[in-house]
Structure formats: structure tokens, C-alpha cells
Gaussian input, Z-matrix of N, CA and C with variables (Angstrom, degrees):
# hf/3-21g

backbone

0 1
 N
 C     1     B1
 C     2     B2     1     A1
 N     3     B3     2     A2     1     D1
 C     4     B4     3     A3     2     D2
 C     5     B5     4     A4     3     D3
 N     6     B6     5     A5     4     D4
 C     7     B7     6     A6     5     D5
 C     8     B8     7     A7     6     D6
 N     9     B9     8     A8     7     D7
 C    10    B10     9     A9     8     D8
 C    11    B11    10    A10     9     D9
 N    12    B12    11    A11    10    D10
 C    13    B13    12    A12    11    D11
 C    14    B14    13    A13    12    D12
 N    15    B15    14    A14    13    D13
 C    16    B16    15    A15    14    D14
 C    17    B17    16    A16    15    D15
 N    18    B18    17    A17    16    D16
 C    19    B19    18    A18    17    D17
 C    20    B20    19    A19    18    D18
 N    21    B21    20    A20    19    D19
 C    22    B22    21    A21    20    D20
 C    23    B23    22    A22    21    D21
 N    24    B24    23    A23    22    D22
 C    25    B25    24    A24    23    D23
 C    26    B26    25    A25    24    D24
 N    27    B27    26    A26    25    D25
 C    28    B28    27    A27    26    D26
 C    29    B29    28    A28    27    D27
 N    30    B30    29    A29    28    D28
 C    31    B31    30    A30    29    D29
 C    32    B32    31    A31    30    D30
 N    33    B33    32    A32    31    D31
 C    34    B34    33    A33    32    D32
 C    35    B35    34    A34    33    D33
 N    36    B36    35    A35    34    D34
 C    37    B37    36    A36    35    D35
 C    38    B38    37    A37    36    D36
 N    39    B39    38    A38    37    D37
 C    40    B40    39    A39    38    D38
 C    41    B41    40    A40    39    D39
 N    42    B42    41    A41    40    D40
 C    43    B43    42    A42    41    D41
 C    44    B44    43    A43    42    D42
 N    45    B45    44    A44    43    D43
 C    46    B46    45    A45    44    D44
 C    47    B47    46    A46    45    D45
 N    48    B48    47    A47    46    D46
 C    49    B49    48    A48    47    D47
 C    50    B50    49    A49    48    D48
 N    51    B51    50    A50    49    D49
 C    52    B52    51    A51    50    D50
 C    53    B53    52    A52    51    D51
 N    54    B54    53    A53    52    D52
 C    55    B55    54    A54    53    D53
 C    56    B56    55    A55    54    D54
 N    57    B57    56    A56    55    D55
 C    58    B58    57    A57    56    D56
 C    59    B59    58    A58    57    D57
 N    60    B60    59    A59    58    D58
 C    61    B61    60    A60    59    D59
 C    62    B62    61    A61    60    D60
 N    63    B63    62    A62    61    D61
 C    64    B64    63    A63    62    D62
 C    65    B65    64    A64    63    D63
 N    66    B66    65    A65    64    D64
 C    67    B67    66    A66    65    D65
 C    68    B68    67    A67    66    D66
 N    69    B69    68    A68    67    D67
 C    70    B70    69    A69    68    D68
 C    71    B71    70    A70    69    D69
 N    72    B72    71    A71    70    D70
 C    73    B73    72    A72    71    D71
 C    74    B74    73    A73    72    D72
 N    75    B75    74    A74    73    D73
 C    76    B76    75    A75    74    D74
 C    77    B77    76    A76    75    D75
 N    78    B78    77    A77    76    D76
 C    79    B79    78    A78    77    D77
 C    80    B80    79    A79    78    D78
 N    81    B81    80    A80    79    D79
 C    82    B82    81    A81    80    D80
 C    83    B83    82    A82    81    D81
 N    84    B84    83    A83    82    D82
 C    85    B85    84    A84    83    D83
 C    86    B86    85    A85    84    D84
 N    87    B87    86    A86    85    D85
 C    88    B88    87    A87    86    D86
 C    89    B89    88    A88    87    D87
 N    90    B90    89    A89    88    D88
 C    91    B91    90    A90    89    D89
 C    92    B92    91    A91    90    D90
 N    93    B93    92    A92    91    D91
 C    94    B94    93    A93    92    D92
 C    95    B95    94    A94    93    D93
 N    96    B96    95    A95    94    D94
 C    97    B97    96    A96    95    D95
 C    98    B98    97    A97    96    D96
 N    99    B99    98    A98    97    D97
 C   100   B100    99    A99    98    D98
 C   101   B101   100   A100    99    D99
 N   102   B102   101   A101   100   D100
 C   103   B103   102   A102   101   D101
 C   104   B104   103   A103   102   D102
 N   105   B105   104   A104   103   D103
 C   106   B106   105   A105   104   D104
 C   107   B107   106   A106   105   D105
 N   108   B108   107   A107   106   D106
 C   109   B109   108   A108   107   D107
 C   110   B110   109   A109   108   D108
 N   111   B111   110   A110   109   D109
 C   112   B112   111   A111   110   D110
 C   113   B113   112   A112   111   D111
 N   114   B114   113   A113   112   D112
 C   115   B115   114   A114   113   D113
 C   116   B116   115   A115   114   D114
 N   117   B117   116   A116   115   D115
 C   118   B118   117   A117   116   D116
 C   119   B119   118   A118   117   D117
 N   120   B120   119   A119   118   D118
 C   121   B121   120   A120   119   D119
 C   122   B122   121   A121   120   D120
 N   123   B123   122   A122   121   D121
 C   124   B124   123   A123   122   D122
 C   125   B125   124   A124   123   D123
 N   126   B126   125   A125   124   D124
 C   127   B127   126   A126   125   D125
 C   128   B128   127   A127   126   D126
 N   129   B129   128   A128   127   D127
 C   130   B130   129   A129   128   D128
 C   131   B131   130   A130   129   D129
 N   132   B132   131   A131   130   D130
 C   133   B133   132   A132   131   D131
 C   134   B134   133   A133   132   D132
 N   135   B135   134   A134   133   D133
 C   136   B136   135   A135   134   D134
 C   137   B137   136   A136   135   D135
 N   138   B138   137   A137   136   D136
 C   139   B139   138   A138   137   D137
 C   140   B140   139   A139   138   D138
 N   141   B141   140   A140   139   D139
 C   142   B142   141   A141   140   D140
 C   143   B143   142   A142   141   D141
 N   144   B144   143   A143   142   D142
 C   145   B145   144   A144   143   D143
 C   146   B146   145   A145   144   D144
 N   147   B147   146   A146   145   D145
 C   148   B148   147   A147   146   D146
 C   149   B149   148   A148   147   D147
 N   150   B150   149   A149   148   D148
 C   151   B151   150   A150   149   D149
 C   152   B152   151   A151   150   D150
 N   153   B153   152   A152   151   D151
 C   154   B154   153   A153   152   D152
 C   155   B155   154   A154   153   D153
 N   156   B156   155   A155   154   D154
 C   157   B157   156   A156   155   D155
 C   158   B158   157   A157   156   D156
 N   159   B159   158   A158   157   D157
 C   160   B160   159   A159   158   D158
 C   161   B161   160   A160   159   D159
 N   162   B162   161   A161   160   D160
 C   163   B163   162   A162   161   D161
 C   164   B164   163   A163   162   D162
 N   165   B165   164   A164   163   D163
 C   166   B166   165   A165   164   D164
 C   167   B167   166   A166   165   D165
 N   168   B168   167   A167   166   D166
 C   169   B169   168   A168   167   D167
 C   170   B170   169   A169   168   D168
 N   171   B171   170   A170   169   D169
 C   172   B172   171   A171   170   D170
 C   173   B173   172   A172   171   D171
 N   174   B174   173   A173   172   D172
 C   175   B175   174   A174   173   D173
 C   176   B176   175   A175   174   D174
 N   177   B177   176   A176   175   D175
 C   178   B178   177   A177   176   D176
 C   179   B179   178   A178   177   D177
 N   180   B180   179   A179   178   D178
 C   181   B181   180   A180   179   D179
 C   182   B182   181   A181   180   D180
 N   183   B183   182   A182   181   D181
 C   184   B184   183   A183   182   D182
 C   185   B185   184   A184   183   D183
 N   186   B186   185   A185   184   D184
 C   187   B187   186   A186   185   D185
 C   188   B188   187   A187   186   D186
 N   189   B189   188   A188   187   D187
 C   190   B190   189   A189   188   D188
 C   191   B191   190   A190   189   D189
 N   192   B192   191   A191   190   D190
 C   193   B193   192   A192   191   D191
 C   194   B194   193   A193   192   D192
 N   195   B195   194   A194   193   D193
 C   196   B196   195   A195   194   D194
 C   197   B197   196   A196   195   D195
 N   198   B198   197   A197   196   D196
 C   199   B199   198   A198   197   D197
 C   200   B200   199   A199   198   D198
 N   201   B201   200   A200   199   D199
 C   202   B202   201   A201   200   D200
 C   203   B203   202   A202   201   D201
 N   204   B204   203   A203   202   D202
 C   205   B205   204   A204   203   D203
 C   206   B206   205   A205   204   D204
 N   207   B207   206   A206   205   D205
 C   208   B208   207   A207   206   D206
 C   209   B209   208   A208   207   D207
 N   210   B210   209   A209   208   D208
 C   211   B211   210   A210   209   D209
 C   212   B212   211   A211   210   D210
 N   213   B213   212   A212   211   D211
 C   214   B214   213   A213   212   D212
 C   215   B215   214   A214   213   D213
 N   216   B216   215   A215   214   D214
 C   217   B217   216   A216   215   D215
 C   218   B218   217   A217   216   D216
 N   219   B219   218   A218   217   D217
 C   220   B220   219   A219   218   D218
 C   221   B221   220   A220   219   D219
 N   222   B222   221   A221   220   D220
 C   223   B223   222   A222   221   D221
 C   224   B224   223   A223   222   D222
 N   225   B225   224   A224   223   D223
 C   226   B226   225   A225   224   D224
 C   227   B227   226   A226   225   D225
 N   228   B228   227   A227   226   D226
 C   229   B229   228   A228   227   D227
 C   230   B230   229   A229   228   D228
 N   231   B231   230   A230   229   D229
 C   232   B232   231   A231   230   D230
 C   233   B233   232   A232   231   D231
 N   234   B234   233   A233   232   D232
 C   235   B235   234   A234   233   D233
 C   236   B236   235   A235   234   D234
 N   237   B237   236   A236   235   D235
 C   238   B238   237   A237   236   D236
 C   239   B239   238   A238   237   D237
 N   240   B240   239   A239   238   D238
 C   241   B241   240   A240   239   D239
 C   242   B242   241   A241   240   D240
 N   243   B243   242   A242   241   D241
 C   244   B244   243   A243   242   D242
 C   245   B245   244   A244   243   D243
 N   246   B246   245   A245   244   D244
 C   247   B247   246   A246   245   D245
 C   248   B248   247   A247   246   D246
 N   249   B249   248   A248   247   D247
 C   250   B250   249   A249   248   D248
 C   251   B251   250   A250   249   D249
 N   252   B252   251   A251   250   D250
 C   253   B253   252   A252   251   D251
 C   254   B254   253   A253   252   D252
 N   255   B255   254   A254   253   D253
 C   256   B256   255   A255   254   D254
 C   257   B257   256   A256   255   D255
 N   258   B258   257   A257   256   D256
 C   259   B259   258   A258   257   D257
 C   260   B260   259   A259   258   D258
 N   261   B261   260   A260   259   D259
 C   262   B262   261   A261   260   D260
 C   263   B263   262   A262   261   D261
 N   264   B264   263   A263   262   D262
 C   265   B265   264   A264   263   D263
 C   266   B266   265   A265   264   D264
 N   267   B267   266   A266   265   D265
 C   268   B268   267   A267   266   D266
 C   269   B269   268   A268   267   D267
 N   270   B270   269   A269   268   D268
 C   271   B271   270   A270   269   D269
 C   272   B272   271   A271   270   D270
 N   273   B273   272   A272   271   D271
 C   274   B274   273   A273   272   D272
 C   275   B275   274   A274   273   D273
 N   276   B276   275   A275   274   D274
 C   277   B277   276   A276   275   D275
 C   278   B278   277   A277   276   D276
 N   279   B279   278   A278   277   D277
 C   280   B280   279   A279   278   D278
 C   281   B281   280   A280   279   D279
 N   282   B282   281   A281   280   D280
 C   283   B283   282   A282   281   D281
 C   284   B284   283   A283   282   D282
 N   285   B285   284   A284   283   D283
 C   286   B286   285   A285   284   D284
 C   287   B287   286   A286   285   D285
 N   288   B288   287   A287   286   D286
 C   289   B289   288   A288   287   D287
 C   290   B290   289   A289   288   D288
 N   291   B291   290   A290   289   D289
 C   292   B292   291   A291   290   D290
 C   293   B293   292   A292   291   D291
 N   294   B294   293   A293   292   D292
 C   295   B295   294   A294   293   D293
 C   296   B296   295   A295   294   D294
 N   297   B297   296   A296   295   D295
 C   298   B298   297   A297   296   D296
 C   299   B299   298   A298   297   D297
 N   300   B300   299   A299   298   D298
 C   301   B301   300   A300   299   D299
 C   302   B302   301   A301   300   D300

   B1=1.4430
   B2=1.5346
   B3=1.1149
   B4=1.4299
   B5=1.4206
   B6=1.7104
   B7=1.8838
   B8=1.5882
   B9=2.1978
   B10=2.0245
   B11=1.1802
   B12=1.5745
   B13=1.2928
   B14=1.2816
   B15=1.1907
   B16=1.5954
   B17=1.3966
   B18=1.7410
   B19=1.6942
   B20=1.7921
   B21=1.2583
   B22=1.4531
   B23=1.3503
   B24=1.6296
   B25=1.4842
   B26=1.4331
   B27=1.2779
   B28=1.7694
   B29=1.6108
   B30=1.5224
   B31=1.8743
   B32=1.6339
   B33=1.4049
   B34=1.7803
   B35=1.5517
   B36=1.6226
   B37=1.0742
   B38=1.5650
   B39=1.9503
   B40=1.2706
   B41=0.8551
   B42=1.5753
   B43=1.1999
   B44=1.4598
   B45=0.6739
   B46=1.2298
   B47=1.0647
   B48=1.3686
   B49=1.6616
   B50=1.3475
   B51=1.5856
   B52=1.3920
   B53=1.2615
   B54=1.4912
   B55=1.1804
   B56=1.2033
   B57=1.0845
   B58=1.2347
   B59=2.1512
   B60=1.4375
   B61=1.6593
   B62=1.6925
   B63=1.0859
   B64=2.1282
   B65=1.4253
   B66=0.5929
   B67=2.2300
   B68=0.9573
   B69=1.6717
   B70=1.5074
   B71=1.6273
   B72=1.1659
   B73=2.2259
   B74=1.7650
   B75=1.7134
   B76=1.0752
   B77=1.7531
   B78=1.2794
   B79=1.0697
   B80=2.0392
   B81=1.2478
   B82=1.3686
   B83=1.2138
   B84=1.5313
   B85=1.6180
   B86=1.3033
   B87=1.4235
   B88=1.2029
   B89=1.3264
   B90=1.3338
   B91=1.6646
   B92=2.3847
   B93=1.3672
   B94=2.1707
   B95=1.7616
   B96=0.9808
   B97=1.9313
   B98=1.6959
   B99=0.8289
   B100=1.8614
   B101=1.5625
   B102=1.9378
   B103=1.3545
   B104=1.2678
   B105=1.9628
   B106=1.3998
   B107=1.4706
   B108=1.3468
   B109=1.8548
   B110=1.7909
   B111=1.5524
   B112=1.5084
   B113=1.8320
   B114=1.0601
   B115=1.7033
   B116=1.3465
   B117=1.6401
   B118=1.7057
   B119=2.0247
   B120=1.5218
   B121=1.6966
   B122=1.3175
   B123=1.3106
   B124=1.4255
   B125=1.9599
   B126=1.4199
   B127=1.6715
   B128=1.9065
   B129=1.1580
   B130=1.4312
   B131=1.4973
   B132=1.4727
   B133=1.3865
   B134=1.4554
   B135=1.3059
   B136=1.2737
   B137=1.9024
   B138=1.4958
   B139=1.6159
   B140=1.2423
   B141=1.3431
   B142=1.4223
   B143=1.5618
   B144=1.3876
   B145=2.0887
   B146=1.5424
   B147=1.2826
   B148=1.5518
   B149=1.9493
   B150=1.3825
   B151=1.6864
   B152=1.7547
   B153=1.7554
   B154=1.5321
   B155=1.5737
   B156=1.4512
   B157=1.7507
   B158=1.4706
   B159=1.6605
   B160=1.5501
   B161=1.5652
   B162=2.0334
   B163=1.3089
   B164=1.6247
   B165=1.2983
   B166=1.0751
   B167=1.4813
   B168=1.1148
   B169=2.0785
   B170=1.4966
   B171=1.4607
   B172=1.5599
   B173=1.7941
   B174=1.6281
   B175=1.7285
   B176=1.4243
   B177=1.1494
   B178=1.8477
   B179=1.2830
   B180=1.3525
   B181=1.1917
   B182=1.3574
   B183=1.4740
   B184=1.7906
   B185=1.2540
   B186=1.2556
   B187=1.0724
   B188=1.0343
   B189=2.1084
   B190=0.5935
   B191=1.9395
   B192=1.5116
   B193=1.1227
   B194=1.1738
   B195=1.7370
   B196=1.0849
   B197=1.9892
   B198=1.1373
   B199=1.3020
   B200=1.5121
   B201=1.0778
   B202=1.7650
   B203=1.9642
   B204=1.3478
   B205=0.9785
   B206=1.6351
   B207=1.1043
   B208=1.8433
   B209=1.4281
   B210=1.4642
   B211=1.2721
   B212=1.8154
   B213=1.2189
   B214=1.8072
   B215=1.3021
   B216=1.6473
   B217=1.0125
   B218=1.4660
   B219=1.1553
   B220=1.6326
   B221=1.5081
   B222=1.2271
   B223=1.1168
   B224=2.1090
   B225=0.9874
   B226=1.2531
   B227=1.6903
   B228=1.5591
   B229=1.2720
   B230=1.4012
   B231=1.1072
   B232=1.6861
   B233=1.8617
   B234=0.8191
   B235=1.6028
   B236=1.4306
   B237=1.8139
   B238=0.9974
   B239=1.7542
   B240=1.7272
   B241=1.4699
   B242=1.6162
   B243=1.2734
   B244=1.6651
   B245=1.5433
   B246=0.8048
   B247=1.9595
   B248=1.7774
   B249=1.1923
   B250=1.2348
   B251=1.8387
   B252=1.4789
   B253=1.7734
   B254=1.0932
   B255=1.8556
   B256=1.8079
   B257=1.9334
   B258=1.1559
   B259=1.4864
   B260=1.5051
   B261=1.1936
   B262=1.3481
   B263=1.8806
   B264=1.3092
   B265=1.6017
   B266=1.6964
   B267=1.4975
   B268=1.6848
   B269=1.3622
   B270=1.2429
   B271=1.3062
   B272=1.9729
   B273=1.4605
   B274=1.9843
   B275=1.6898
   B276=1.4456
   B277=1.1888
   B278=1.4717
   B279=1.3828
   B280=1.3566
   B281=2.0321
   B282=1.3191
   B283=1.7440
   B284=1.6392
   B285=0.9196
   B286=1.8770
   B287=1.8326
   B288=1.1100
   B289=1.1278
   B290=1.7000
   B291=1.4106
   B292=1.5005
   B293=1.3350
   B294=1.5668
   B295=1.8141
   B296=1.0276
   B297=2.2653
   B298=0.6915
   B299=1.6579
   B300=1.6153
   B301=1.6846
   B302=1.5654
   A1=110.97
   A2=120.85
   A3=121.32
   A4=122.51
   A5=97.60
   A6=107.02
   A7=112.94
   A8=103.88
   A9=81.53
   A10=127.74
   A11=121.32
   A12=139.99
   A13=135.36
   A14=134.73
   A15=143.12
   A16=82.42
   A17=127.45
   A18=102.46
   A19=112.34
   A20=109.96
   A21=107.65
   A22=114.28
   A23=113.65
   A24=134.88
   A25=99.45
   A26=96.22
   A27=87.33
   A28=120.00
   A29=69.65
   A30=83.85
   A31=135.06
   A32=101.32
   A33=102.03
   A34=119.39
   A35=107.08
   A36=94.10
   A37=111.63
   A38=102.57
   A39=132.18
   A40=122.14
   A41=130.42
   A42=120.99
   A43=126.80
   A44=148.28
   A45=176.58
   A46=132.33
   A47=134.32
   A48=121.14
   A49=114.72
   A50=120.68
   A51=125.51
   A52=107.95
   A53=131.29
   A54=141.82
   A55=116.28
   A56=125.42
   A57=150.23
   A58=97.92
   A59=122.78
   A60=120.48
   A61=85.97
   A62=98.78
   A63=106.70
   A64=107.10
   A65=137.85
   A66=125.82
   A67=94.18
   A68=90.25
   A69=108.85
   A70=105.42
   A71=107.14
   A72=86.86
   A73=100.65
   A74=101.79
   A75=128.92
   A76=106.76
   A77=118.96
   A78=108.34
   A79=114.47
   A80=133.87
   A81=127.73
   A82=113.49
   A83=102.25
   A84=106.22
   A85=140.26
   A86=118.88
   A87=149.56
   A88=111.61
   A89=132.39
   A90=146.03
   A91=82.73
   A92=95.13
   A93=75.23
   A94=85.48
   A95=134.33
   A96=122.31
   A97=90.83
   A98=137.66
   A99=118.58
   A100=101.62
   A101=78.13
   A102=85.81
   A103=115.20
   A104=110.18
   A105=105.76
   A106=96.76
   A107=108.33
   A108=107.00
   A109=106.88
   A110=91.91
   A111=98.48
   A112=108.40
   A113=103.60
   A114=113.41
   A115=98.22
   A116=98.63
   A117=113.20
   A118=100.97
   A119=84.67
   A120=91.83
   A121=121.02
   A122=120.67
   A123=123.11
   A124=91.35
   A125=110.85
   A126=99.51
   A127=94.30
   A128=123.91
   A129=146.67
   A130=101.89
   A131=133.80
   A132=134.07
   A133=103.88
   A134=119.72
   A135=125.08
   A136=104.33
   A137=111.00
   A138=91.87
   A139=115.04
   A140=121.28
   A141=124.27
   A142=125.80
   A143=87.53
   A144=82.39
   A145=81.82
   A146=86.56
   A147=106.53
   A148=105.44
   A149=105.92
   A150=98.19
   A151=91.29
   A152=104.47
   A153=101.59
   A154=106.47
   A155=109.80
   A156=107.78
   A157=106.02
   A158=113.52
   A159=130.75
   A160=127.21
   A161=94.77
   A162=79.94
   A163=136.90
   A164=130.03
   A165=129.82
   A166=98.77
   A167=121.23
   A168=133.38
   A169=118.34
   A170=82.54
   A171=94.28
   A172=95.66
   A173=108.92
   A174=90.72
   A175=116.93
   A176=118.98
   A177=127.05
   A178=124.36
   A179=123.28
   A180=136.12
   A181=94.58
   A182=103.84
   A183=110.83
   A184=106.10
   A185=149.35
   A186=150.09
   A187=125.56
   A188=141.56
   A189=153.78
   A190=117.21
   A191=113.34
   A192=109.79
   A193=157.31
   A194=142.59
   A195=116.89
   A196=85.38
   A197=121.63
   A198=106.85
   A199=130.49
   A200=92.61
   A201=113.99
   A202=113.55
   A203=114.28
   A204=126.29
   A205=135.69
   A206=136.38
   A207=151.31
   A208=94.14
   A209=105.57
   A210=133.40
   A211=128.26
   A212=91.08
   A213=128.03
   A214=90.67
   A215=123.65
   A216=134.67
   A217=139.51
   A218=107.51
   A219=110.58
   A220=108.86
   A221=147.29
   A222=154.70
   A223=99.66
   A224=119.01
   A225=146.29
   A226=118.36
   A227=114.35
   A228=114.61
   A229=108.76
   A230=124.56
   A231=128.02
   A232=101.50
   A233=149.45
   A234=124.60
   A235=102.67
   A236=116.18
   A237=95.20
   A238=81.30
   A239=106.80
   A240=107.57
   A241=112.51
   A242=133.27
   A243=141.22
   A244=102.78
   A245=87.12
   A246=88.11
   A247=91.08
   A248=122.58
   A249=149.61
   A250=95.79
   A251=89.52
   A252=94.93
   A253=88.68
   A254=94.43
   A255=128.69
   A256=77.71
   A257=116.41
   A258=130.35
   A259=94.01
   A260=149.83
   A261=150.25
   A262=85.29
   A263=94.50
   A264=101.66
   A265=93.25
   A266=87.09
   A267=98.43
   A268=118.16
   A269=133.01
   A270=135.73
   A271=100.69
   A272=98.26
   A273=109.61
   A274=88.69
   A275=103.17
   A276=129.84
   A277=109.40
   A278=108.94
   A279=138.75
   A280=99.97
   A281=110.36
   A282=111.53
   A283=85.35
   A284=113.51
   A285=105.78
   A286=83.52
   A287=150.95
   A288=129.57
   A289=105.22
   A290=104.23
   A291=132.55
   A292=123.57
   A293=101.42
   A294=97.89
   A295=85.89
   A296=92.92
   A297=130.00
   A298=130.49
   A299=93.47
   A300=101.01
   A301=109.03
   D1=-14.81
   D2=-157.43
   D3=-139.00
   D4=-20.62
   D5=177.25
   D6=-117.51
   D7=-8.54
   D8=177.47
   D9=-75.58
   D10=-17.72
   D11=147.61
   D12=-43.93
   D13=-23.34
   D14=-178.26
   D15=-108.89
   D16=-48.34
   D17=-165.83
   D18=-76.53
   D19=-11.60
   D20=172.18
   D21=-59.58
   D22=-41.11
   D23=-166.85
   D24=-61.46
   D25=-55.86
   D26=-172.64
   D27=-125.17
   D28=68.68
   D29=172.60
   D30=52.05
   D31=3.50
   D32=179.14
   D33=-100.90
   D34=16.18
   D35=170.69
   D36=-123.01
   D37=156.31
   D38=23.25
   D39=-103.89
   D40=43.13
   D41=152.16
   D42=-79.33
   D43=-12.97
   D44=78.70
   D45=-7.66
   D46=137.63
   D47=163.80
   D48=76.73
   D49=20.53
   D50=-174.86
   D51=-161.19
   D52=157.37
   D53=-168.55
   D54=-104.17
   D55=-20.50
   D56=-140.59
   D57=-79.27
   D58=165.55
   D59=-157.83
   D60=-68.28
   D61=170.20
   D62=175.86
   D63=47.37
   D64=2.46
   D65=156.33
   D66=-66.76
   D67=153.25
   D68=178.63
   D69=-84.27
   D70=72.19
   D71=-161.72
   D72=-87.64
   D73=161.25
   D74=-173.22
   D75=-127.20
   D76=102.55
   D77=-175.26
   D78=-104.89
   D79=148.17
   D80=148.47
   D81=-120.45
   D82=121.24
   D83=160.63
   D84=-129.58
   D85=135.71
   D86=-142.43
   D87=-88.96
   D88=158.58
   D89=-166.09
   D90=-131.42
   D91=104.43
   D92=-171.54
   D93=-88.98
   D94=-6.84
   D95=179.82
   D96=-88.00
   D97=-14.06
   D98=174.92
   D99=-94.91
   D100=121.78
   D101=162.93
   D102=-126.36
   D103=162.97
   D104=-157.75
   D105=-145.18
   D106=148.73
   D107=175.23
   D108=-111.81
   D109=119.03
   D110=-164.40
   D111=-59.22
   D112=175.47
   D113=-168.75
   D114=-172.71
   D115=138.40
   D116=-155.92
   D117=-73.76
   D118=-41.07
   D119=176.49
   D120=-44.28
   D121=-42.23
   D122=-152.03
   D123=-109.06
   D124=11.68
   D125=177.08
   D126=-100.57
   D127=-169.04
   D128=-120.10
   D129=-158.47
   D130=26.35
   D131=-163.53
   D132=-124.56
   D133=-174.89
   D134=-176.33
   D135=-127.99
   D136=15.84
   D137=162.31
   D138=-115.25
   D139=-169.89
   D140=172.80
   D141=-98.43
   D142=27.15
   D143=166.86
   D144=178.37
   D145=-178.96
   D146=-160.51
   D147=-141.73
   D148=137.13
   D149=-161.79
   D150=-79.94
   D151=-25.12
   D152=-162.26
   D153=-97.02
   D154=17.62
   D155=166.72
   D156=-57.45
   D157=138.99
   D158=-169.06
   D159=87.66
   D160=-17.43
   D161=-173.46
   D162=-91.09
   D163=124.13
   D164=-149.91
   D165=-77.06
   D166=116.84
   D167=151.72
   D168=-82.34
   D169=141.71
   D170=178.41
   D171=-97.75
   D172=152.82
   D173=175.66
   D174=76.08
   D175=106.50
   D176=166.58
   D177=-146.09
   D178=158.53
   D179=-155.28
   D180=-77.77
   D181=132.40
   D182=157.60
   D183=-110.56
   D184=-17.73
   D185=-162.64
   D186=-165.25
   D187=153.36
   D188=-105.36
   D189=174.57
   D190=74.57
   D191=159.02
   D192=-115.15
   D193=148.06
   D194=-135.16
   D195=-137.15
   D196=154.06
   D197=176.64
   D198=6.35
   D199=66.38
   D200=176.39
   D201=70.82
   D202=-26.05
   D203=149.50
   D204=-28.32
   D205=161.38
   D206=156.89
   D207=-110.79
   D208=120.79
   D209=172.47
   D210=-102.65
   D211=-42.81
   D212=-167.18
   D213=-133.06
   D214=129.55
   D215=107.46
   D216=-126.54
   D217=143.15
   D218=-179.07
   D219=55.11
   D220=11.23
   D221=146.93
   D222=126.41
   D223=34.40
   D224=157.20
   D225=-96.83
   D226=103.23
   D227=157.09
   D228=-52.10
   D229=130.06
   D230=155.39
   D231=-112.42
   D232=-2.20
   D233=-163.84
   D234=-97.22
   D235=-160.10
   D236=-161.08
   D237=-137.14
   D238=175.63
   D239=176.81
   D240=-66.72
   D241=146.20
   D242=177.22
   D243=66.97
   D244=35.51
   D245=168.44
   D246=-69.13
   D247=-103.30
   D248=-171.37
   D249=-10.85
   D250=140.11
   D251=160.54
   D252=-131.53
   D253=-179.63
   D254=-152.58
   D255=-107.16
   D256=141.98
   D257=-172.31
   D258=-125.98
   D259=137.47
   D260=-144.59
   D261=-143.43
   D262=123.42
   D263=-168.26
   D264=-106.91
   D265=160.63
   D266=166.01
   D267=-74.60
   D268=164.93
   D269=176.31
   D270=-69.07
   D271=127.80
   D272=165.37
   D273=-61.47
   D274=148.44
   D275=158.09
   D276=-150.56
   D277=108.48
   D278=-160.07
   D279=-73.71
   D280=-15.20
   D281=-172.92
   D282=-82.18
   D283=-36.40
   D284=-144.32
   D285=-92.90
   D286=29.91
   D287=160.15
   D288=-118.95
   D289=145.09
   D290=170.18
   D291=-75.35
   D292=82.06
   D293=-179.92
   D294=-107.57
   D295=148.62
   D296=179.22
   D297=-71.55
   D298=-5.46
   D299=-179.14
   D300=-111.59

């Protein structure tokens, strides 16, 4: 719903942006009845504060997949270093896309 459109845009699909057997897919999935009030401690960044400390979300990630793989769970890294490959995109060509404005 949300990535075959940006991967059409810039050339990574179908690798990308599709479900379909051989994509490279990346999935996160969510628990949407847990809710949680974020806290800078318990995020994964490299500054010292956070603009969205307090803010309460509806909906959070339980999981975490990466080329067919479990990456993330429950707030547990599981994957491993060099997982990820370099995906060699087509050239954007800004004529051939359908905006909506």
C-alpha cells in the first residue's frame, strides 16, 4: 500500500515494493491495540533527547523483517552483520511518472 509507488518512482521495482516470490521484501509488523508512551532511553538514536519524548502511540512494532528473514523481535535485534545488499536501480525519469497534481 505504501512502497509500490515510491519503488516504481525510483527504479527498484520489482524488487521492491512487492510481495510477490524473489523481492527483496522488508516487512514491519505491528500489534495497532498496544499502546506505548515513547521515552528517549529506550529509543535506538545517537542524540541526547528526543523532540517525541511523552508521546503516547497508538500501534507498535512487534516485529521486524528483512529478506524473508526475523530481524527485530519484541525489541530484540536478532539479524546478523551484511545481511543487506546494494540493489542497483533504474535511472528516475521524472516525464514517465503520473502526478496527481
Amino acid at each position: 500500500m505504501t512502497s509500490t509507488r515510491p519503488a516504481q518512482l525510483f527504479g527498484l521495482w520489482p524488487q521492491k515494493g512487492n510481495l510477490m516470490p524473489g523481492a527483496d521484501v522488508d516487512l514491519v509488523l505491528f500489534d495497532p491495540r498496544r499502546r506505548v508512551t515513547l521515552r528517549h532511553d529506550e529509543m535506538h538514536d545517537n542524540g541526547d533527547y528526543s523532540p517525541y519524548e511523552g508521546m503516547v502511540c497508538q500501534g507498535w512494532p512487534i516485529m521486524t523483517l528483512s529478506r524473508g528473514g526475523v530481524v527485530w523481535r519484541k525489541g530484540v535485534f536478532t539479524g546478523r552483520a551484511w545481511h543487506g545488499r546494494f540493489l542497483r536501480r533504474k535511472p528516475f525519469n521524472a516525464a514517465s511518472v503520473d502526478a496527481p497534481f
